[in-house]
C-alpha positions in Angstrom: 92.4 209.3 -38.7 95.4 209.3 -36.0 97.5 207.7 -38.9 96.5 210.3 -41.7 97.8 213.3 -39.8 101.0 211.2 -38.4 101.8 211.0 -42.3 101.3 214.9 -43.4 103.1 216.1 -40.3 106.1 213.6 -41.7 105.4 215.3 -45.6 107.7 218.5 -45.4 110.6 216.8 -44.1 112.2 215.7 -47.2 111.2 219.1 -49.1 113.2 221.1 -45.8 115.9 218.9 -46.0 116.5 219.4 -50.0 115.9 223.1 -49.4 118.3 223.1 -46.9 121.0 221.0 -48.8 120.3 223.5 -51.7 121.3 226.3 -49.4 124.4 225.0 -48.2 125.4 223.8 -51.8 124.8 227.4 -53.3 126.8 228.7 -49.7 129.8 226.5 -50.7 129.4 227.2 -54.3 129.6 231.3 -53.4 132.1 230.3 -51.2 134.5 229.0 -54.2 133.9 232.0 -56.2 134.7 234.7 -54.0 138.0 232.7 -52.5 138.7 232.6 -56.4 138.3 236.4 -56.8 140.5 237.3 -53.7 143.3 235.1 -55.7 142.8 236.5 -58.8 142.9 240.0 -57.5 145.8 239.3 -54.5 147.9 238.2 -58.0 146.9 241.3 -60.4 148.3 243.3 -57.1 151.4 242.0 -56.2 151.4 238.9 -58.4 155.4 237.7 -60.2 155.5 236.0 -63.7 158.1 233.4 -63.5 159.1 230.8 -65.8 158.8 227.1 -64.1 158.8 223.4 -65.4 155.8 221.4 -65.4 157.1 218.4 -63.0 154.0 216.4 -63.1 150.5 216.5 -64.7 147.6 216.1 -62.2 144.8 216.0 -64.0 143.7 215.8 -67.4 140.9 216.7 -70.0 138.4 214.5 -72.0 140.8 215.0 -74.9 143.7 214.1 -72.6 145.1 217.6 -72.6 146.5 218.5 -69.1 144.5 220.8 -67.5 146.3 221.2 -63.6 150.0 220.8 -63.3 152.4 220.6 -60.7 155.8 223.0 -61.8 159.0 223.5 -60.1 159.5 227.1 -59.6 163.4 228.7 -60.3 164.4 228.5 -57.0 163.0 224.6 -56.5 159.8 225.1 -54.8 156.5 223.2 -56.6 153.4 224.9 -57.2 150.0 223.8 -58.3 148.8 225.7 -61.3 145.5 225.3 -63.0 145.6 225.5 -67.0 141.7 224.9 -67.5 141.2 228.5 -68.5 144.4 229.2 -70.1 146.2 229.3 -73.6 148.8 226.6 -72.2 146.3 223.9 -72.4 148.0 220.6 -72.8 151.7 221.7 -71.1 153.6 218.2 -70.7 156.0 216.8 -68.1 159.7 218.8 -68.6 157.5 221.9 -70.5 158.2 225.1 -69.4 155.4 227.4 -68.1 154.5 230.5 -67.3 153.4 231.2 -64.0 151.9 233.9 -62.3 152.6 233.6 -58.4 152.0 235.3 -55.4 155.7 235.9 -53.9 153.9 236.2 -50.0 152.3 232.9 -50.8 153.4 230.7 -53.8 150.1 228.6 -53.0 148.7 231.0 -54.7 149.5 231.1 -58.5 147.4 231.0 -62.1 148.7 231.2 -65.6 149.5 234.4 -67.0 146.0 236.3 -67.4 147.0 237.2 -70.8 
């Protein structure tokens, strides 16, 4: 009878622990979205639309369309921009872009919202 309760006091650890990893997934999910927002709304406010060439693409569709590009800004500086949501869908290497960047922080940049 020991060995019957040693088992049922072991029975909610694996329920805890995917409770727990379902917590912190849905944390760093939230997480995501709201550093997304601030972006988004730190570019509406202050945000610059320049024109830039796609340098490189980094990653690509099912359909091999590009949807993340690396761009060399006007003045030389790269910037990662994602295209995933955007009408520019497919830009190739030597394309010109448009860009919507932060001028305080060129890390921060999307397509045009448009």
């Amino acid at each position: 009878m020991h060995r019957l309760f040693r088992g049922e006091r072991r029975g909610w650890l694996v329920p805890a622990f995917l409770g727990v990893a379902g917590l912190v997934l849905a944390g760093v999910f939230m997480s995501n979205v709201i550093d997304e927002y601030d972006a988004r709304a730190i570019l509406r406010a202050r945000g610059q639309q320049v024109t830039a060439t796609v340098t490189e693409v980094t990653e690509y569709s099912r359909s091999n369309e590009s949807l993340e590009v690396r761009a060399t800004l006007p003045d030389g500086q790269l910037v990662d921009v994602d295209f995933a949501e955007s009408n520019q869908l497919g830009a190739k290497v030597g394309q010109l872009v448009q860009v919507t960047i932060d001028p305080n922080d060129i890390r921060t940049s999307m397509p045009p919202t448009s």
